[in-house]
BAKOLMAR-857182 format. One record per residue (C-alpha): residue number from 0; x, y, z. Coordinates in Angstrom, 3 decimals. Each point is the difference from the previous one (the first is absolute). Layout:
BEGIN
R resi        u        v        w
R  NUM        X        Y        Z
...
***
This chain:
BEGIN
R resi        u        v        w
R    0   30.422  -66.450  -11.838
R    1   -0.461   -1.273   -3.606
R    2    2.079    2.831   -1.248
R    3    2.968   -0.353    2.554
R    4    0.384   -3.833   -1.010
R    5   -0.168    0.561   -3.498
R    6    2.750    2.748    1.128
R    7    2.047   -2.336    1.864
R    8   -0.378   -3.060   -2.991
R    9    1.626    2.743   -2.627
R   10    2.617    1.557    2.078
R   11    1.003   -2.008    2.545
R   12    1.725   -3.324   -1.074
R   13    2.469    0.377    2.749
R   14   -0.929   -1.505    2.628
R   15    1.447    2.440    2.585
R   16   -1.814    3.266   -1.817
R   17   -2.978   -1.920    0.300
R   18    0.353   -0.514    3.558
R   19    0.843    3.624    0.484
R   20   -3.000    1.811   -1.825
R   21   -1.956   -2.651    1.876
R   22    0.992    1.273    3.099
R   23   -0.252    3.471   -1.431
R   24   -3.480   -0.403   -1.008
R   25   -1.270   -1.515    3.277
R   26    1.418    3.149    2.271
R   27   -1.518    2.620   -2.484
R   28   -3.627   -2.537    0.280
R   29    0.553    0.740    4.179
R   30    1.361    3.725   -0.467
R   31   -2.992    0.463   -1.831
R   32   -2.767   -2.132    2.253
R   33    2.047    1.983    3.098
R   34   -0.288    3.151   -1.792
R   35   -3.718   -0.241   -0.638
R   36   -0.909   -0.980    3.636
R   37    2.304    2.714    1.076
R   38   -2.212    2.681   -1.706
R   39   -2.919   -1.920    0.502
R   40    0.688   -0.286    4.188
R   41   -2.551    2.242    1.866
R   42    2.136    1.222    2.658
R   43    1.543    3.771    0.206
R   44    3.242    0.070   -1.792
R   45    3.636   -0.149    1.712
R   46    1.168    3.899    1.472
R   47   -3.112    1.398    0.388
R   48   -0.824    2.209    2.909
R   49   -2.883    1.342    1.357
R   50    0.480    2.891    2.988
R   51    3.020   -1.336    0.610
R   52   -1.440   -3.438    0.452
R   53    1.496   -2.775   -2.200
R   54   -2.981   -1.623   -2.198
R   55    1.865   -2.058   -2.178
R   56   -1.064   -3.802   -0.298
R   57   -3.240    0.916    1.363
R   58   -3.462   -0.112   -1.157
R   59   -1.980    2.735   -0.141
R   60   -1.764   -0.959    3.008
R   61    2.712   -1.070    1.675
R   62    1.814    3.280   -0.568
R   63   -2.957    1.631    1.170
R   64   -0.435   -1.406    3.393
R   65    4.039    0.480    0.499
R   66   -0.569    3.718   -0.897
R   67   -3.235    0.210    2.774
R   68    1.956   -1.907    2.448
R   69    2.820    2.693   -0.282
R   70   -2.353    3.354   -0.037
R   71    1.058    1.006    3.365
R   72    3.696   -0.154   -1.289
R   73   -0.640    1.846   -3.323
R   74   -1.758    2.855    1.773
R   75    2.073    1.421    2.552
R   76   -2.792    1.227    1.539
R   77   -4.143    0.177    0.796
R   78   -0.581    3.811   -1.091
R   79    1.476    3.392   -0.445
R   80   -0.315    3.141    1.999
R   81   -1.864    3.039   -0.927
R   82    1.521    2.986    1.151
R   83   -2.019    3.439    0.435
R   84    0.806    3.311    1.597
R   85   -2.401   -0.937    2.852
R   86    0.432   -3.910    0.469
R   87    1.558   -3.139   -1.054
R   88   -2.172   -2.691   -1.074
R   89    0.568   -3.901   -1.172
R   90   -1.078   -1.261   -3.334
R   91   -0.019   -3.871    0.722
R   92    0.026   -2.265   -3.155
R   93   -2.663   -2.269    0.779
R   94   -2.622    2.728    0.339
R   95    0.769    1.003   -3.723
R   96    0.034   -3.228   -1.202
R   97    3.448    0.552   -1.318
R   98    2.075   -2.749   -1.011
R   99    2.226   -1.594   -3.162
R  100   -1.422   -0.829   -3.007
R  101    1.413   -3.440   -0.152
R  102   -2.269   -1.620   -2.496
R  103    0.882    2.539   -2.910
R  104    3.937   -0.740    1.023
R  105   -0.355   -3.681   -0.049
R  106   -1.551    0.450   -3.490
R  107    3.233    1.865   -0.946
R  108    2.413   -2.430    1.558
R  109   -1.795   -2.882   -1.471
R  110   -0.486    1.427   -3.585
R  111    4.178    0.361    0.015
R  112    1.382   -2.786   -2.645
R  113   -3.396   -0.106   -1.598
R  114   -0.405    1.691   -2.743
R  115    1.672   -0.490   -3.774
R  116    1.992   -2.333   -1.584
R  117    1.819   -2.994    1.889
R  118    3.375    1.944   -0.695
R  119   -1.718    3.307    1.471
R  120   -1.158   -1.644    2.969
R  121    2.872   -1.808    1.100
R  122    2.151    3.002   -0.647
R  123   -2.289    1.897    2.464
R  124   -0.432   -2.862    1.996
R  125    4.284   -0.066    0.386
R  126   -0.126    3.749    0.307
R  127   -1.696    0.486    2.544
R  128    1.750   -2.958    2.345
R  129   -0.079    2.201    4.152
R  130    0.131    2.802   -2.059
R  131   -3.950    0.983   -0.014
R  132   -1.359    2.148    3.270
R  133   -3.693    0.873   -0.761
R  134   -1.867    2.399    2.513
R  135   -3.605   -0.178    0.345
R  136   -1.966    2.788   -0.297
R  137   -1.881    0.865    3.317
R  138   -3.876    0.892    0.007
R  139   -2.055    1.847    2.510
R  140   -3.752    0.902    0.592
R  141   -0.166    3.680   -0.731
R  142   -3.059    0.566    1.466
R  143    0.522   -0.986    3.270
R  144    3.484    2.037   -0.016
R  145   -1.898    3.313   -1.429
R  146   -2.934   -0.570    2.979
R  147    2.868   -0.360    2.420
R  148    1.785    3.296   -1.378
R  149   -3.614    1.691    0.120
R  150    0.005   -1.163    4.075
R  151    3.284    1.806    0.627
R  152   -0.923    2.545   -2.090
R  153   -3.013    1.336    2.412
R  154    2.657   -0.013    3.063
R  155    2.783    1.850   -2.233
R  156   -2.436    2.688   -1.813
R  157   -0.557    3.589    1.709
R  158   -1.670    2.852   -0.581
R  159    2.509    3.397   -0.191
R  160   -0.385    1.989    3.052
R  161    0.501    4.035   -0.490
R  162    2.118    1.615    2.743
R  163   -2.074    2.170    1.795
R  164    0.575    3.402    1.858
R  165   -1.767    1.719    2.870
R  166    0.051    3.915    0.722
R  167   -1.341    1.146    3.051
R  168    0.285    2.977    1.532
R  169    3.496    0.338   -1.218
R  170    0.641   -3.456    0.775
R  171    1.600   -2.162   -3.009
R  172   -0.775   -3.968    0.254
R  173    1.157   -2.492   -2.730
R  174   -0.878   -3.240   -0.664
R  175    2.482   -1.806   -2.898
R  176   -1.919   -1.850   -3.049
R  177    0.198   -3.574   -0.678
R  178    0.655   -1.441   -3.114
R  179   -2.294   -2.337   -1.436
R  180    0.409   -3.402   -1.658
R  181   -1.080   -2.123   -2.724
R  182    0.981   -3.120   -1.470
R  183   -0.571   -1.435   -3.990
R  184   -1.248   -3.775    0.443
R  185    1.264   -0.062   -3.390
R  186    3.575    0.910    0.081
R  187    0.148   -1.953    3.298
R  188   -1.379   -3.113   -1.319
R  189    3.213    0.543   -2.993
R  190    2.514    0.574    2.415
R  191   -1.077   -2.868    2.160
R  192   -0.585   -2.247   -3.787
R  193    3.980    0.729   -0.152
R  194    0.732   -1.301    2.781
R  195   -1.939   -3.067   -0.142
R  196    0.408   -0.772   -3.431
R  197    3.865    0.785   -0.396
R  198    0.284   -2.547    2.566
R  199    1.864    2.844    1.723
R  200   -1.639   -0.524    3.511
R  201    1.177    3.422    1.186
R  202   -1.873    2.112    2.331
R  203   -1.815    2.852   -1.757
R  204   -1.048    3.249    1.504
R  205   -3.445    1.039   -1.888
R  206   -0.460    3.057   -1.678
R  207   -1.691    2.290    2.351
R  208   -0.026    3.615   -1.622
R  209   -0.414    3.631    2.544
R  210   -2.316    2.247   -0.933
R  211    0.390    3.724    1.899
R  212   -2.832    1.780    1.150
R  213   -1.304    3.768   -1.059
R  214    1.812    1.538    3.132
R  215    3.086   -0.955    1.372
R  216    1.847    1.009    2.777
R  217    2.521    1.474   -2.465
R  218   -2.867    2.596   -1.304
R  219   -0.897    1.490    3.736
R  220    2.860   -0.775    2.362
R  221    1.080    3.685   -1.095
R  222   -3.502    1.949    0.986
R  223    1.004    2.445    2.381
R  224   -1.623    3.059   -0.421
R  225   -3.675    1.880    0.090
R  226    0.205    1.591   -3.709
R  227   -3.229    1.721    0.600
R  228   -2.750    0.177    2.401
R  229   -3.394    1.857    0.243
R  230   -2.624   -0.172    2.355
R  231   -3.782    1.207    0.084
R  232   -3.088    0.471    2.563
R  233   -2.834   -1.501    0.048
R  234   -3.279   -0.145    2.635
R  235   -0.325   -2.689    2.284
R  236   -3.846    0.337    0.270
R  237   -1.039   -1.867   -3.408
R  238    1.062   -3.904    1.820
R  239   -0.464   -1.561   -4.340
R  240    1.943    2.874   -1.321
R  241    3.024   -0.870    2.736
R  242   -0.434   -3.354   -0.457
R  243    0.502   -0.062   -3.898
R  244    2.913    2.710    0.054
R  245    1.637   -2.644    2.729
R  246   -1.170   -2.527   -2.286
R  247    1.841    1.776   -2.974
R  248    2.958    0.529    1.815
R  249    0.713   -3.733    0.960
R  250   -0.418   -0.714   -4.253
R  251    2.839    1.943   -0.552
R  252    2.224   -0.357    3.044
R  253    3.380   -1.638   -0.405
R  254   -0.909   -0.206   -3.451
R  255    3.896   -0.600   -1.881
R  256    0.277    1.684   -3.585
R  257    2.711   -0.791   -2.333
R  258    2.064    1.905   -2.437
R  259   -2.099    0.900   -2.727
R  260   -3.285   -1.593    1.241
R  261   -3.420    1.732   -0.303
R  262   -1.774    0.182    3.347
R  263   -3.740    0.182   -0.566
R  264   -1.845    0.934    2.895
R  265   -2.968   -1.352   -1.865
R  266    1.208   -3.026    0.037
R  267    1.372    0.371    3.771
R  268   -3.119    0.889    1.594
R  269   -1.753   -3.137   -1.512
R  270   -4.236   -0.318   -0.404
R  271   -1.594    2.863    2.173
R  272   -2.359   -2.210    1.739
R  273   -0.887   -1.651    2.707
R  274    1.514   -2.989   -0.176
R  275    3.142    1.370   -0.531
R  276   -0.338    2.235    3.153
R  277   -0.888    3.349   -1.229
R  278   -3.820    1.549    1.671
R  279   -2.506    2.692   -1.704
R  280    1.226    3.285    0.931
R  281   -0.500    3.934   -2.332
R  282    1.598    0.172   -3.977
R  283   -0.202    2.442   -2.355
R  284   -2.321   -0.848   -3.235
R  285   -0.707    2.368   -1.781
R  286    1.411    3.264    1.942
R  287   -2.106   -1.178    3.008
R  288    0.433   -2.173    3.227
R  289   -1.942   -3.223   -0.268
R  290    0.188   -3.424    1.997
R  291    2.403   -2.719   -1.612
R  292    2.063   -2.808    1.000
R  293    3.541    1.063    0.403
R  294   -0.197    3.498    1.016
R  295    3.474    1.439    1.955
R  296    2.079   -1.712   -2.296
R  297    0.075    3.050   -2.129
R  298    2.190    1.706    2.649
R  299    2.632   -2.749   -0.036
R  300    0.107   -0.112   -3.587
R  301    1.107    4.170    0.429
R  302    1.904   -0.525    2.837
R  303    2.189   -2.647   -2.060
R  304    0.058    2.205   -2.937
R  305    1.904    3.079    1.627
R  306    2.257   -2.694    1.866
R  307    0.745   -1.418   -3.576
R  308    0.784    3.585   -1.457
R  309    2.160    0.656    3.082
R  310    1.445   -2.897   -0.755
R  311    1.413    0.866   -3.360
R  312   -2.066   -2.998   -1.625
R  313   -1.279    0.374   -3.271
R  314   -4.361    0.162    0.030
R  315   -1.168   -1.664   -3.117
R  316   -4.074    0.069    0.498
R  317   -1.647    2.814    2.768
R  318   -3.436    1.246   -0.230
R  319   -0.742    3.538    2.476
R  320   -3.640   -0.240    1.445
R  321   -2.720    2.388   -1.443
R  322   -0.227    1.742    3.194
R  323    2.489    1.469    2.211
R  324    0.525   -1.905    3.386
R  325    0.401    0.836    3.455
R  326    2.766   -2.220    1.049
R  327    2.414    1.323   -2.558
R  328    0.745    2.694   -2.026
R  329   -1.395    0.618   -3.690
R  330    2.584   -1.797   -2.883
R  331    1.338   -2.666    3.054
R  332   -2.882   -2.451   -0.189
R  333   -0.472   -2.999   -2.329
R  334   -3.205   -1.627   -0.497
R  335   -0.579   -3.789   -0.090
R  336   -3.275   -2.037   -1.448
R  337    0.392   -3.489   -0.507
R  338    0.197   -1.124   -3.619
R  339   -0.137    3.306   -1.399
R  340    2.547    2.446    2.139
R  341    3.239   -0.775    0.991
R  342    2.902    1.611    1.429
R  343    3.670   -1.811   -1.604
R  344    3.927    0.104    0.722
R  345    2.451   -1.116   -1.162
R  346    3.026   -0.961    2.214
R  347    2.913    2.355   -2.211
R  348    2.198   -0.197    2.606
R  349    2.367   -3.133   -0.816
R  350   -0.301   -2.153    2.997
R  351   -2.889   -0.999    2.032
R  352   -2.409    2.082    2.129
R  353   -2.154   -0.921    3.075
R  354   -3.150    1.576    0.811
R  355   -1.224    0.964    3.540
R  356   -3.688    0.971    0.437
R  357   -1.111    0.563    3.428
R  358   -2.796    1.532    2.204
R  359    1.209    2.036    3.289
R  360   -2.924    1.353    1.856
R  361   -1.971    1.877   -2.776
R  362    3.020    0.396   -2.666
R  363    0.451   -2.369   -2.925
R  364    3.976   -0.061    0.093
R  365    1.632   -1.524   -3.098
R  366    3.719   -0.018   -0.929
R  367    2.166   -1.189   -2.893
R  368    3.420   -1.580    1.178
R  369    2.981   -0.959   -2.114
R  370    3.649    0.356   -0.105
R  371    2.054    3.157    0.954
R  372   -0.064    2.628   -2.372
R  373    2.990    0.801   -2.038
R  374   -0.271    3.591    0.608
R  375   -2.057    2.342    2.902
R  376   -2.261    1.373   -2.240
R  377   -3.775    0.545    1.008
R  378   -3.107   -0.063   -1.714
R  379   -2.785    2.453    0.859
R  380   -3.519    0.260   -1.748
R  381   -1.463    3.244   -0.963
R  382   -3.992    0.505   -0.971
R  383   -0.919    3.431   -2.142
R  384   -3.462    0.646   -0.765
R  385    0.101    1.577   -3.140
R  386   -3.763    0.586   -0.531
R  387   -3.272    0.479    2.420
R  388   -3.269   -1.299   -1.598
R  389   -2.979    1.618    1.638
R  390   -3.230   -2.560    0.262
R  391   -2.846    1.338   -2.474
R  392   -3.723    0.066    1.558
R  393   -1.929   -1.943    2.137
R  394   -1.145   -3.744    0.914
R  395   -3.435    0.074    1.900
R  396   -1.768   -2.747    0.672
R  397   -4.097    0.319    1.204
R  398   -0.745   -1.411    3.412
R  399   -3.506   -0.243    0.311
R  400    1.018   -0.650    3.899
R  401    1.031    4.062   -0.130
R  402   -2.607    2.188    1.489
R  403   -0.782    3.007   -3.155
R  404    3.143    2.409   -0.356
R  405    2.143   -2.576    2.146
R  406    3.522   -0.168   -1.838
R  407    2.610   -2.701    1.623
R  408    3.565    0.520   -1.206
R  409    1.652   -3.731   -0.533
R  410    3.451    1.653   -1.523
R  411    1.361    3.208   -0.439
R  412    1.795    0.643   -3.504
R  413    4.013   -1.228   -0.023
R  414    1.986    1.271   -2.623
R  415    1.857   -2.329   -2.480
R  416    3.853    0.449   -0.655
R  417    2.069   -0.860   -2.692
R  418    3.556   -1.197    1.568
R  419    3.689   -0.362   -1.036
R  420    1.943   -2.576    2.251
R  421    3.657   -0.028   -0.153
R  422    3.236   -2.251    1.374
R  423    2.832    1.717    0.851
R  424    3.136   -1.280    0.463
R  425    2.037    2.208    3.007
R  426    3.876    0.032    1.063
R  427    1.446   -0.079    3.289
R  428    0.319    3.849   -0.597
R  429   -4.425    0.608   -0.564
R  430    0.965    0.728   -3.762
R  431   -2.310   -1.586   -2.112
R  432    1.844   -2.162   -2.829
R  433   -2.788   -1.779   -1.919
R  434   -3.569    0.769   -0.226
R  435   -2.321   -2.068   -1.850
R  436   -4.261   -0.153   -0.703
R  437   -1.473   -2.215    1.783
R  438   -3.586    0.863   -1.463
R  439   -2.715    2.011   -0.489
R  440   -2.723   -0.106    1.952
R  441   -4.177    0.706   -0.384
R  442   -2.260    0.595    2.854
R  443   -3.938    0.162   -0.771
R  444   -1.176    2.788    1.407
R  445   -3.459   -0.595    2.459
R  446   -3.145    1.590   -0.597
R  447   -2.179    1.529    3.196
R  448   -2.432   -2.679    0.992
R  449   -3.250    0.405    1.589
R  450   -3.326   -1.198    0.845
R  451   -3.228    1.895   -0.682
R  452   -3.117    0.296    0.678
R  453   -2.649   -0.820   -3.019
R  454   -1.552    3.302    0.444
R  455    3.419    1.747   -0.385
R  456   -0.216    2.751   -2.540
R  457    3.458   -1.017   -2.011
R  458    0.602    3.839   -0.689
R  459    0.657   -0.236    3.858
R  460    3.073   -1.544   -0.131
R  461    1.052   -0.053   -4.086
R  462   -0.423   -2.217   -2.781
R  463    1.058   -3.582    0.329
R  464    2.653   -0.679   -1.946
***
């Protein structure tokens, strides 16, 4: 004040400029006292929105109780629908806690004009004049909206079903696969974050991905036709032995093979024991009949094999038994022991294949069926024993029970073979156009066994061998 009268002593000795920078210097004294309790006021600034919602003039509590009162006009609704391929559900806003952030853009609205020089802030402070529209950022408990995605998740979520197919007796049934389903809570939770947090509101439909099964309709709805069938005999009077080549059977029936799949009947047939249905019948261990669990299943296992080769399917592991059988012919059996022998396909045919493995009165029955054959072309199997091994000597075993000289014959001598097994591939005229080995084949041959006597002189009957 000092300096503006010393001002007004040196330059103003007229009395009219002295009344005017007087008046001057009182209105910059108020522009200045208005100007500092302008920027000193603790009210929102003029033209400021929040959510539409005018907040200049206001407090920041004030503004804040103006923005709560209004929430049911800022959202235009209480949730969001969840769309899936099996259901609609509602995603209401109050069960995910989801609502504005208000206090972080109050803090914005009232930090506007604030910050710099006096010049800075009243040129923002001008700029800005119901030309500022903040949005608040929305917030919502993630937790709750993942355990409520998990919920429809279990109703939405399948398991693949493979189409199935049924051959009886000629008789084609089939039953079309179902796809599964499986949702990400992941991905849904980001899709549903989108929604919520883009302030977007739209109805999303959740991710909810298919997943096909092994077999579908697509890969049987063209099985038609017996490929190759083959049938053997068996006695009904051993009840265990029918039982476990029934038991077999039903392992392998309706069983569905795909292109290029290896069927092991190993793996087929499943634990030879009790508990999974099979009952002590006669196998061959060491070129003689003994008791074992699992006994019969021997003759499905060959019974399959010739329908495979009749087939035209290509045999990747078969084992012949040491000693020729009675229910088929020598070079046409295959041999099974669990763990150690197994008799292998593979399915070389391009499309799927169905098994059929049945017991009619005493024949095992099994047939191959796929689609009809490109050409009418047969396949025929022909055995050719190529060598005869005679059996060498003697087995005798003392039987003190044997009254002196008493010989009891347990087995007469068999002969062993050595086989060739062929396919061949026959036109509708007989003529054979492809022949191909199959294998070769070794038979143990069987010594004579007997019981003697301990007084039996052994130059009786020949050394033991």
């Amino acid at each position: 004040m000092v300096m503006v009268m010393n001002f007004l002593r040196r330059n103003c000795a007229d009395p009219r400029k002295k009344i005017f920078i007087s008046i001057f210097i009182i209105l910059l004294i108020f522009l200045s006292a208005y100007t500092y309790s302008f920027l000193c006021q603790d009210t929102i600034y003029a033209g400021i929105s929040v959510d539409g919602v005018y907040v200049g003039g206001l407090t920041r509590e004030e503004a804040l109780g103006v923005l709560r009162s209004k929430k049911d006009i800022i959202l235009p609704k209480d949730g969001i629908l969840m769309i899936t391929p099996k259901k609609i559900y509602r995603l209401p806003f109050h069960d995910i806690n989801y609502e504005a952030e208000y206090g972080k853009a109050l803090d914005e609205a009232y930090s506007k004009g604030r910050e710099g020089n006096i010049f800075q802030r009243m040129h923002e402070i001008w700029s800005i004049r119901n030309r500022l529209q903040i949005v608040a950022q929305m917030r919502y408990n993630k937790e709750k909206t993942a355990k409520i995605l998990d919920s429809i998740r279990l109703e939405t979520e399948r398991k693949p079903r493979n189409a199935t197919i049924s051959v009886r007796s000629g008789k084609i049934q089939l039953t079309p696969h179902q796809t599964g389903m499986i949702m990400d809570i992941e991905k849904n939770l980001e899709i549903v974050e989108e929604s919520l947090l883009g302030r977007t509101y739209e109805d999303v439909a959740l991710s909810v991905l298919e997943t096909v099964p092994d077999i579908t309709i697509q890969m049987i709805d063209k099985i038609t036709t017996r490929l190759g069938t083959f049938s053997t005999s068996f006695s009904i009077v051993n009840e265990n032995r029918v039982h476990n080549i029934k038991t077999a059977c039903s392992k392998i029936d309706q069983y569905v093979i795909l292109p290029g799949q290896v069927f092991s009947m190993d793996k087929a047939l499943g634990d030879r024991t009790a508990g999974n249905g099979y009952k002590q019948s006669k196998v061959i261990v060491n070129n003689e009949l003994v008791d074992g669990i699992g006994g019969g299943v021997c003759q499905v296992t060959s019974t399959f094999y010739n329908a495979v080769l009749l087939s035209g399917l290509e045999v990747v592991e078969r084992r012949n038994h040491t000693l020729p059988l009675s229910y088929i012919e020598i070079g046409r059996d295959a041999t099974i022991s669990q763990g150690y022998i197994d008799f292998k396909f593979r399915n070389n045919l391009g499309y799927a294949i169905v098994v059929e493995a049945k017991t009619v009165g005493n024949q095992v029955i099994i047939s191959i069926w796929g689609r009809v054959p490109a050409t009418n072309n047969k396949i025929r199997i022909r055995t050719k024993i190529v060598e005869t091994i005679e059996p060498q000597g003697i087995d005798k075993i003392t039987d003190p029970s044997l009254k002196p000289g008493e010989i009891k014959i347990i087995r007469e001598a068999v002969p062993g073979y050595k086989v060739e097994v062929y396919r061949e591939t026959v036109d509708s005229s007989g003529k054979v156009i492809h022949t191909e080995k199959i294998s070769v084949d070794r038979y143990n041959p069987q010594r004579k066994k007997m019981r003697i006597s301990p007084i039996t002189g052994l130059e009786e009957i020949g050394d033991k061998s």
